[in-house]
NUVEXLO-114923 format. One record per residue: residue in one letter; x, z negated, y of N, C-alpha, C in turn. Coordinates in steps of 0.1 Angstrom, whole numbers, plus 5000, padded with zeros to 4 digits. Each point is the difference from the previous one (the first is absolute). Layout:
<banus>
AXZYXZYXZY
...
</banus>
This chain:
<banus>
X615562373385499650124992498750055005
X499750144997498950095010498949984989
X498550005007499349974988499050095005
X498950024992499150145004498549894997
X499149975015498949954998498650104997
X499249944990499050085003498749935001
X499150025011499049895006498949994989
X499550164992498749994993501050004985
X498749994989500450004992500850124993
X500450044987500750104994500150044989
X499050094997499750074986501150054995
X499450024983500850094994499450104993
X500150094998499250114992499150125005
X500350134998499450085005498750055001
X499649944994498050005001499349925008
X500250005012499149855004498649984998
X498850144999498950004999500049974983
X497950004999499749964988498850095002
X500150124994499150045006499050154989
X500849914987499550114991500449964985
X500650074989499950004989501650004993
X500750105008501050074993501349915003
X500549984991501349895000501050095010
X500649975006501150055002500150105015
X498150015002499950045012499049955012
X498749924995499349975011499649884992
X501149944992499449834999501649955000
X499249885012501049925007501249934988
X501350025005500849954992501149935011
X499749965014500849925009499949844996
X501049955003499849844998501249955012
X499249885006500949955010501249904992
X501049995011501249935000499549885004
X501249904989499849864999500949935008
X499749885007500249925011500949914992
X500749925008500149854988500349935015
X499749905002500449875008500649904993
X500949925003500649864994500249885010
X499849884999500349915006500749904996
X501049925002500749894994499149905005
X500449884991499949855006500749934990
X500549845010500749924991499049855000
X500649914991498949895004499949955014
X501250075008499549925014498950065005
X499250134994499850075013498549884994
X499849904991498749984996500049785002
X501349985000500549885002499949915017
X498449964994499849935012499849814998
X500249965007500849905003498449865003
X499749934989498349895004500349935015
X499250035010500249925009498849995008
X499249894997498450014999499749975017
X500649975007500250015014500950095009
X500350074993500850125011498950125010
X499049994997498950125008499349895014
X499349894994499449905009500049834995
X500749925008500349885001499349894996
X499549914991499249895002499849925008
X501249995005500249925015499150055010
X499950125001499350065007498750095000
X499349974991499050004994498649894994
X500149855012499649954991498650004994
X499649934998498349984998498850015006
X499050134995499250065008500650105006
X501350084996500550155008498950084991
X500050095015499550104995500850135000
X499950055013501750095001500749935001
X501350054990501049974990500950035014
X500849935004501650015007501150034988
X500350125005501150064989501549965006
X500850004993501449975006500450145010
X499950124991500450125008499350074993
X498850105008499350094995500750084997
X501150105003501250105001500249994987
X500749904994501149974993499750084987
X500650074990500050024989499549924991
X499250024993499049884995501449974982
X500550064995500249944991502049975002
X500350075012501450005008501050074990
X499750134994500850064992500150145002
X501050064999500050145009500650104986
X499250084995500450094988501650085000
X500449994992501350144999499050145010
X500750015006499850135011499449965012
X500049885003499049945013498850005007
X499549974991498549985002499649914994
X499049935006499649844997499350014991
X499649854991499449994992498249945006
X499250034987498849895004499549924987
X499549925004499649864990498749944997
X499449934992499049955001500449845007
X498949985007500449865007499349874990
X500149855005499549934995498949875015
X499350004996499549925007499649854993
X500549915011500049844993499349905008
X499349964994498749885008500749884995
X500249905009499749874999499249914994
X499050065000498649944992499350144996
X499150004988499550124994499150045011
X500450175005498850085011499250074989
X499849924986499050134996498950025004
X499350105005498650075004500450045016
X501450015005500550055009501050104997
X499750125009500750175002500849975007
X501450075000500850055010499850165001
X499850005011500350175003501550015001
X500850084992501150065001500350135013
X500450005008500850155005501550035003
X500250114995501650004999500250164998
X501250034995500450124998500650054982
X499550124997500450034985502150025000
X499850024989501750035001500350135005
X499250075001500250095011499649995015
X499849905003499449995016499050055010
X499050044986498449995001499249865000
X499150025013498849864999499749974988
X499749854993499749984994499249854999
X499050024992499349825001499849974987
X499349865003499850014984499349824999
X498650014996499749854999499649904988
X500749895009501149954985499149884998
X499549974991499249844994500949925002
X500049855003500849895000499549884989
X501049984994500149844994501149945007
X501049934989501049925005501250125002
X500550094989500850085008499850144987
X500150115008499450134997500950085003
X499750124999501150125000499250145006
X500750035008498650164999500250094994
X499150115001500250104986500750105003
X500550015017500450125000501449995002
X501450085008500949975005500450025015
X500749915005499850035014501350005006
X500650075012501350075005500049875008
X498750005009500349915015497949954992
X499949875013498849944994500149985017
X498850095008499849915017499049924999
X499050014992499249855001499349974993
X499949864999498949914988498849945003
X499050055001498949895003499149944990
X499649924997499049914992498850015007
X498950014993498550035001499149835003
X501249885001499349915000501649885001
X499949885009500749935001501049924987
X501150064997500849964988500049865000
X499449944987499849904991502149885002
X500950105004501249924994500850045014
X501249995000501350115007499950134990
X500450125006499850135001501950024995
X500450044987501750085004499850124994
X501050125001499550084999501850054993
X499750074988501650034994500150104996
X501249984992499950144986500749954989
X500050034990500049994986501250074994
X501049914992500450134990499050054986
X499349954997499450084992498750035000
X499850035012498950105004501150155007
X499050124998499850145003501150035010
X500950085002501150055009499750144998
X499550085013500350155000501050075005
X500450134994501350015005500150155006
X499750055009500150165005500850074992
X499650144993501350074996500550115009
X500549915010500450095012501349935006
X501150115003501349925005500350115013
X500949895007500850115013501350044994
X500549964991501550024992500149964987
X501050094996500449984985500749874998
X499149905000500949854988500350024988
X499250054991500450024987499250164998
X501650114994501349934994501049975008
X500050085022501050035002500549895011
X499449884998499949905005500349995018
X499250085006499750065014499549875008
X500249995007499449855013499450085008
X499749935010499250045014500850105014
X501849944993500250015013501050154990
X499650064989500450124991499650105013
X501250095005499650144999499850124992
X498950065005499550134988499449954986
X499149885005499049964990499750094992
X499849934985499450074991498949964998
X498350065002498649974990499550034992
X501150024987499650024988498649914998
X500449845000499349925001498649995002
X499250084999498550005008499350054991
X498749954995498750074996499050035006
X499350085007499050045007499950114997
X498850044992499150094995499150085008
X499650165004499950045003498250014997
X499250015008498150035001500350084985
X499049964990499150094995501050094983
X501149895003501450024986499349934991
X500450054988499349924990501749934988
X499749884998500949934994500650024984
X500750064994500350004987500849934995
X500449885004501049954995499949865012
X500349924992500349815004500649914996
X501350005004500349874986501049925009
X500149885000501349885001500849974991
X501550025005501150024990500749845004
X499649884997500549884996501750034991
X501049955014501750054989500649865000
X499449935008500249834999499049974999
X500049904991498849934999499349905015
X499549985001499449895010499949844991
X500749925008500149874990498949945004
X498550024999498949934997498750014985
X499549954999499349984989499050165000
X499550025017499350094999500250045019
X500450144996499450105010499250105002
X499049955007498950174996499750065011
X500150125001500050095008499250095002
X499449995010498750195005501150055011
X499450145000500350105010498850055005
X500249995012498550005010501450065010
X498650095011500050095014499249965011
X500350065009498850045008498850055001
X498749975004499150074997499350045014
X499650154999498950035014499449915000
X499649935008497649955004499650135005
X498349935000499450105008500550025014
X499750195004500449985014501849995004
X500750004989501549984996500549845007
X498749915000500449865003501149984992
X501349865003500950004995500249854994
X498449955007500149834998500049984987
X500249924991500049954984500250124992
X500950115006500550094995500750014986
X500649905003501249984983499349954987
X500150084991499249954986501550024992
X500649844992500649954995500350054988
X498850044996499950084986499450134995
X500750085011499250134999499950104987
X501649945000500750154991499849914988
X500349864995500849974985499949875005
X500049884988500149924998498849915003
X500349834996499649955002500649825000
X499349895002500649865001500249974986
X500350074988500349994984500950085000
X500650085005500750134999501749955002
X500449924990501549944999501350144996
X500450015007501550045004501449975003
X499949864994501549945002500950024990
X499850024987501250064992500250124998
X501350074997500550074999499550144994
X499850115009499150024994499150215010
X499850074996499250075001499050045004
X498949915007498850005004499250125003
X499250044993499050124997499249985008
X499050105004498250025002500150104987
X498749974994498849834998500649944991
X500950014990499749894984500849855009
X501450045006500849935004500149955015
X499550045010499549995010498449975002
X499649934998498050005005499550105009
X499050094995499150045008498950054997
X498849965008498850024999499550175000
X499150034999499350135000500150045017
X499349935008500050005013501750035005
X500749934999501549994999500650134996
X499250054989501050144999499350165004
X498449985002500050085011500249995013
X500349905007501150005013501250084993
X500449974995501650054995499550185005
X498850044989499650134996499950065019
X499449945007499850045012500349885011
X501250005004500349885009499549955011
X499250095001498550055013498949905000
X499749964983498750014997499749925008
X500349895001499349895006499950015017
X500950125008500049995009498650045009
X499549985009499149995009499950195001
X498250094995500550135002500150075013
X501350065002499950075013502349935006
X499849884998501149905000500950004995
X500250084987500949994990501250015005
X501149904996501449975007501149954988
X501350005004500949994993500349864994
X500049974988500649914994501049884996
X499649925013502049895001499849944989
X500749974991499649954985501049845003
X499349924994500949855001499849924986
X500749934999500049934982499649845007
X498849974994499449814999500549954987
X500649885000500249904987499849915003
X500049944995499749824991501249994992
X500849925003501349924996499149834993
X500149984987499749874999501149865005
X501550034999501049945008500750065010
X500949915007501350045004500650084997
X500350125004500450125001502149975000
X501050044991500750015005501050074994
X499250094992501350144994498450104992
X500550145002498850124998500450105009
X499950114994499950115008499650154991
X499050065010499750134993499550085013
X499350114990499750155007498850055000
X499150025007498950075001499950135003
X499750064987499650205004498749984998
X500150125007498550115000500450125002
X499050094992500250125003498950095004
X499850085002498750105007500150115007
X498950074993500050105006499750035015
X500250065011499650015016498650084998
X499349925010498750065005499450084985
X499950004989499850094990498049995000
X499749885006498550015002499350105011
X500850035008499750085011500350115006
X500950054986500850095003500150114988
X499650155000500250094988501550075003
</banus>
């Protein structure tokens, strides 16, 4: 079917200026056209598997490492690949032998978009980091580890999930090797749109006690750096923000969100670096308190294009 693109945004109404008194002739009565994005997920895309040695070996780490020998820096850090094919990222776990408290690991790795990312992590006996990570290329300690060094992931720590697909899985159940892909599937938000609408539509329940969910993007740095680019919780939510029954999920009463949180929404810009301002890959973080093994729902957003930068 023939479809008609249009690159900028798209008014409606014959006044576009504001430029006087008289209704009907020089005060603005245009209003832009509304966006909607949707993403599926099921509990697999969030169902990850405890395996507190799958990143780096204790065998091979013993007492006094400092740089961490990883099994395979490459490897997908939480080994789960979303409906529409793109990988997941995770929080890791790190496990001492004997307590390394008052010793750092420097984290480096990649966000679930596959931007640099670091991140330095305090040690006891075993810990979690705060962010999520696609791939992890190296670990160093700031001081000779106290125990053996393993290095894992958790099912109930943090799974991020891109809301970006190469094909239609759900509804039209498309694979890789589908001709004439469909990407309904995708949220990525345009510089400088402002957000009116946010909600997760929970149509199965998730069979855990507690799932809570943020929606976090991309963010400029200064200079349009890209390192520690991803903020988790840009748009909504927070590690309280439960969504596993059935259910409607709002911004604000029903969905969490802070003041900071909903002027991002207001200007999806705001936070970006000025001069930098760039498009919005939107991804969903949770916290599953169990084993994941029946759930599924929908993430919309809606917004207006460029409406901050545009009359």
């Amino acid at each position: 079917m023939a479809k008609t693109n249009f690159s900028g945004p798209i008014t409606t109404g014959p006044i576009q200026v504001n430029t006087g008194t008289t209704i009907g002739s020089n005060v603005r009565d245009a209003s832009f056209l509304t966006n909607v994005g949707t993403f599926p997920v099921t509990f697999a895309s969030f169902a990850v598997t405890t395996d507190a040695d799958r990143l780096a070996l204790a065998a091979s780490n013993a007492t006094s490492t400092t740089t961490v020998t990883l099994v395979d820096s490459t490897q997908n850090v939480p080994g789960i690949t979303s409906v529409g094919g793109f990988e997941m990222a995770s929080a890791i776990t790190v496990t001492s032998g004997s307590s390394d408290s008052g010793t750092n690991a420097a984290i480096t790795g990649t966000d679930v978009f596959g931007y640099a990312q670091t991140e330095t992590l305090p040690l006891s006996t075993l810990v979690t980091s705060a962010k999520s990570y696609k791939t992890v290329t190296s670990i160093v300690l700031d001081a000779g580890s106290a125990g053996t060094i393993a290095v894992g992931i958790l099912e109930a720590a943090q799974v991020t999930v891109p809301c970006r697909s190469l094909f239609n899985v759900t509804p039209l159940a498309q694979t890789s090797t589908t001709v004439n892909k469909n990407l309904a599937n995708n949220i990525v938000i345009p510089a400088w749109s402002r957000i009116t609408n946010l909600f997760f539509l929970t149509s199965t329940a998730f069979d855990t006690a507690g799932l809570d969910m943020q929606i976090g993007a991309n963010v400029a740095q200064a200079a349009g750096a890209t390192l520690n680019s991803f903020d988790q919780d840009y748009f909504a939510g927070d590690t309280a923000n439960e969504t596993q029954a059935v259910g409607n999920w709002h911004i604000p009463a029903y969905f969490d969100q802070t003041q900071a949180q909903a002027t991002a929404c207001l200007n999806v810009s705001n936070d970006d670096a000025t001069g930098y301002e760039i498009d919005k890959a939107v991804a969903i973080t949770v916290n599953s308190d169990d084993n994941l093994t029946a759930g599924q729902g929908y993430l919309y957003i809606e917004w207006l294009q460029k409406i901050n930068n545009t009359n």
